[in-house]
N, C-alpha and C positions, 0 to 999 in steps of 0.2 A: 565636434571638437572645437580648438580657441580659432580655428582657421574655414569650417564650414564648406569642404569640398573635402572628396575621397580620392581626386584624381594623382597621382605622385605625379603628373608634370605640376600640374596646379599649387598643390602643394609646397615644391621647388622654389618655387617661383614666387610663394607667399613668408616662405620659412626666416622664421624671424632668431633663431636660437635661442629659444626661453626654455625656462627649466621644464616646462611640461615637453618639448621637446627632446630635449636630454632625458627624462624618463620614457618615452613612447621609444628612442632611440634602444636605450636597455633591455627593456621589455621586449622586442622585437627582435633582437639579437639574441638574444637567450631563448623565444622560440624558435626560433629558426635552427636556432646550433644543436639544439635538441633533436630538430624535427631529422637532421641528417646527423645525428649521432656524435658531434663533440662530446669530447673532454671536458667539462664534468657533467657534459648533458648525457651520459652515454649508454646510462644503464639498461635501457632497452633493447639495445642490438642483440647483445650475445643470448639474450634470452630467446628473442624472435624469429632472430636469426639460422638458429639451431632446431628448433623445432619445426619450424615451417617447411615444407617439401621441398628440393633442392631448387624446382622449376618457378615456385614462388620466390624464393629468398633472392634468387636473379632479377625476379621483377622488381625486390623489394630495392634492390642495391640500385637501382637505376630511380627508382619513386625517390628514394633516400638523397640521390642528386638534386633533383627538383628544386628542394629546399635550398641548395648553396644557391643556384638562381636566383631564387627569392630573394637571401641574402646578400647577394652581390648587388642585385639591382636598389634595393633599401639602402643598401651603405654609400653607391653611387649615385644613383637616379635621385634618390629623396633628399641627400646630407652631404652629397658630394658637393656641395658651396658653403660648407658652415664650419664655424672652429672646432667641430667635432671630428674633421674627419682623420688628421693622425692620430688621435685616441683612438676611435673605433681601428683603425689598420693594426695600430699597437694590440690591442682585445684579440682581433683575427690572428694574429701572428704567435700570441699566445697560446689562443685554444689551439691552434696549429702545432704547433712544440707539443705542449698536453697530450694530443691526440695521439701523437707521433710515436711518444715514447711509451706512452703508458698503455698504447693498443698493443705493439710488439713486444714487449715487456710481460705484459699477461697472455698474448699469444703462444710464446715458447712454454711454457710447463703445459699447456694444455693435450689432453687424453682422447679428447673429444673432436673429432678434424673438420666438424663445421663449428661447434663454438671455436677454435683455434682459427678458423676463417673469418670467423666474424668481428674477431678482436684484429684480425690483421683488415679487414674493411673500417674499420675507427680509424686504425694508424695511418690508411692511407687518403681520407677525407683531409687529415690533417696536413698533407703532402699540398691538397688544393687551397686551404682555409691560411697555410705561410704564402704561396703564391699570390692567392691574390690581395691575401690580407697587405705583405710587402708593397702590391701597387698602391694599395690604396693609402697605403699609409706615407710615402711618397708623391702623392697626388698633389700637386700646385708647386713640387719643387724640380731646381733645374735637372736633377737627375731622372726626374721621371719617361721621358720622350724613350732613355733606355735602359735602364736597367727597370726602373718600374713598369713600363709595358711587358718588358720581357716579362717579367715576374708573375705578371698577371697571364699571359700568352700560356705560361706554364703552368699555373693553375687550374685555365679552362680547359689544357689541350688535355691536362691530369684525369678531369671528370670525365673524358672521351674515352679516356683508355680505360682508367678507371671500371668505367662498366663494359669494356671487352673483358677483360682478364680476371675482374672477379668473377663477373658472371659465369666465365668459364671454368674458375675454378669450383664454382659451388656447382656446376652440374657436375663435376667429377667426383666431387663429393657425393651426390646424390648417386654418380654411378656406381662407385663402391660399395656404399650401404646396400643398393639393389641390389650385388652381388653376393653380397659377405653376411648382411642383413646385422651388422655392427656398427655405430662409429668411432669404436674406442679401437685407436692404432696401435695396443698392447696386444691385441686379440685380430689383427687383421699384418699380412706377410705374404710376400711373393705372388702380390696382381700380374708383374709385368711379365712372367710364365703366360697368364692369360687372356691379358686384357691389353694387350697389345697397343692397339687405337686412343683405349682412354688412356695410359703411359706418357704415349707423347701427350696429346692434349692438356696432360697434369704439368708437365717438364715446362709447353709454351707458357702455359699462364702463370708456373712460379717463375721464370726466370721474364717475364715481363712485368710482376708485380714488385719483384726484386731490384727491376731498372737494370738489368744487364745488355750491355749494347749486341747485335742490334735490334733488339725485339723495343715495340714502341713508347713501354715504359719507361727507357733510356730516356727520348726524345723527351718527353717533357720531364723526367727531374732533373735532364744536363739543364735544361731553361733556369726551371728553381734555384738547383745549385750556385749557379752562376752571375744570377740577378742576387738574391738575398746575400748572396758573400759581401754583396757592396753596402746592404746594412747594416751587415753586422756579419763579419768572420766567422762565429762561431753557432747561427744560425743552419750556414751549407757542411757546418762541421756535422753538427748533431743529422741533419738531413740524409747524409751518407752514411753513419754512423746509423743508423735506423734501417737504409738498407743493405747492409750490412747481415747486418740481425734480422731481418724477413729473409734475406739468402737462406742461411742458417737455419731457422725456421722450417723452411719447405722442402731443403734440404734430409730436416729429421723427418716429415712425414713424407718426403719419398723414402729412403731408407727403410721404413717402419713401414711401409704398405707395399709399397711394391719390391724392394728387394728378399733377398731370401728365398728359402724352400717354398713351393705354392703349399696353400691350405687345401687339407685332403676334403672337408668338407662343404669346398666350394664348388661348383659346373665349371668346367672350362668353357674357356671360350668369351668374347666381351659382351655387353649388354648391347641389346635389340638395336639393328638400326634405326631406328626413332632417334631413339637417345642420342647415340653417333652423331643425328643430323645436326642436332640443338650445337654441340658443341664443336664440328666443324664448321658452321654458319662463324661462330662467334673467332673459332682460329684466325677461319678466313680473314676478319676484320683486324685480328691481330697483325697479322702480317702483312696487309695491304697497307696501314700505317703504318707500320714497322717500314716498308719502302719507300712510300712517299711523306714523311713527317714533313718536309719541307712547305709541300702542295696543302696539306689539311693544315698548317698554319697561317698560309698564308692567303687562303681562301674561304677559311672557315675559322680560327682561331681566334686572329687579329683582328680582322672587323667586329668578330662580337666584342674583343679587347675595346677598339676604340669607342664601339657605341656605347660600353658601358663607362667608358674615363669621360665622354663630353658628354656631361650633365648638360650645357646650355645647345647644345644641339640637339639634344633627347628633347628640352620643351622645348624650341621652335617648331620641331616635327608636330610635335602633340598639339601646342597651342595655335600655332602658324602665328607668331611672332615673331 
């Protein structure tokens, strides 16, 4: 390329703001938003998502993070010194909104309670994509030190929980179908007769995907909420307003699967302790953040916060300049 090095310190440190830049900058955000399922990247998920075995679509939700990494670090490490960078925060903060509304949106009529999961894993990419997009788009102004840290702090601590609680939710998903051998919630009634273990299991994960206090989904959208209100009011409005409506959501598919007369043509009794294990491991993780949000922010959050906002200390490390 016009700069002859692949290295993104190198590159930082060479970056001149020329249109070919501004294009590689585009281009790279629209793979990236894709590769983790934005709004209007998105049309992959509910397809992949749904068919794929429950114990893959968990690994798939965690792969599907990867990419906002990629993306955080491109939009700070490589661009965070150029006049692009409240644009691109503005884009983030966008596809974030998009995500938000139009995952839970098409999540509730859904029949199908892993595609109905899958559209609420869009929604909540977008929970991280306003956080840190907010930081970044805040990034060289006075307010950044705090509400734009925060914002970002909420974002990443988002993709943590993120993959406890969906993950957990699609093996409950997969545990039901093992039972029921259905996943349409018209045709599935009165698990929690049976399935005792996976009940509660289903109850943590929605009311942590829901952000209801104090399970550790709370912990970072109080961050979100709270930072984006200062960019805009009506950002932390639509935010809650979104969970909200995932409440509501998980709400229908508990109603519809587990309450009610049990189904005569189901085996009593819950699924194989194997299964059990996968999503007590993942509980466990819930709630031990669920206790210490403080400690995983402030040990693990915020440092990767800061190494991603100082661009010119990411190239001294790299360059030793």
């Amino acid at each position: 390329g016009q700069y002859g090095v692949l290295n993104i310190a190198a590159l930082a440190k060479a970056m001149k703001s020329t249109t070919l830049d501004m294009i590689a900058l585009v281009l790279l955000i629209s793979a990236f938003a894709m590769k983790c399922g934005s709004v209007p990247m998105h049309f992959w998920i509910p397809d992949s998502y749904t068919v794929a075995p429950a114990s893959i679509t968990a690994m798939l939700v965690v792969a599907s993070q990867a990419s906002l990494y990629a993306l955080f670090r491109i939009c700070f490490s490589l661009y965070g010194n150029t006049s692009y960078v409240a644009t691109s925060g503005a884009i983030l903060i966008l596809f974030g909104l998009l995500s938000m509304f139009i995952g839970v949106t098409m999540a509730i009529p859904q029949k199908d309670i892993k595609r109905l999961m899958s559209y609420h894993a869009i929604s909540q990419t977008g929970y991280m994509l306003l956080g840190v997009g907010a930081g970044l788009y805040l990034l060289g102004n006075p307010d950044f030190s705090t509400h734009g840290m925060a914002a970002m702090e909420g974002g990443i601590f988002h993709i943590f929980n993120h993959a406890l609680y969906k993950g957990l939710l699609f093996l409950t998903a997969g545990a039901i179908f093992y039972k029921t051998k259905t996943r349409n919630l018209n045709e599935i009634r009165g698990l929690a007769h049976s399935m005792k273990f996976t009940t509660i299991f289903f109850l943590i994960g929605a009311f942590s995907i829901a952000g209801l206090p104090p399970f550790n989904g709370f912990a970072s959208k109080l961050l979100i909420y709270e930072s984006v209100y200062h960019v805009n009011p009506i950002l932390s409005i639509i935010a809650m307003l979104v969970s909200i409506l995932t409440l509501a959501s998980f709400m229908k598919v508990f109603h519809s699967a587990f309450m009610g007369p049990p189904m005569k043509d189901v085996e009593r009794g819950d699924v194989p302790k194997s299964m059990l294990f996968g999503m007590m491991v993942l509980t466990a993780g819930i709630i031990l953040f669920s206790i210490i949000p403080g400690w995983v922010v402030g040990h693990i959050v915020h440092p990767a916060a800061q190494s991603l906002a100082n661009q010119s200390a990411y190239i001294r490390a790299v360059m030793g300049d």
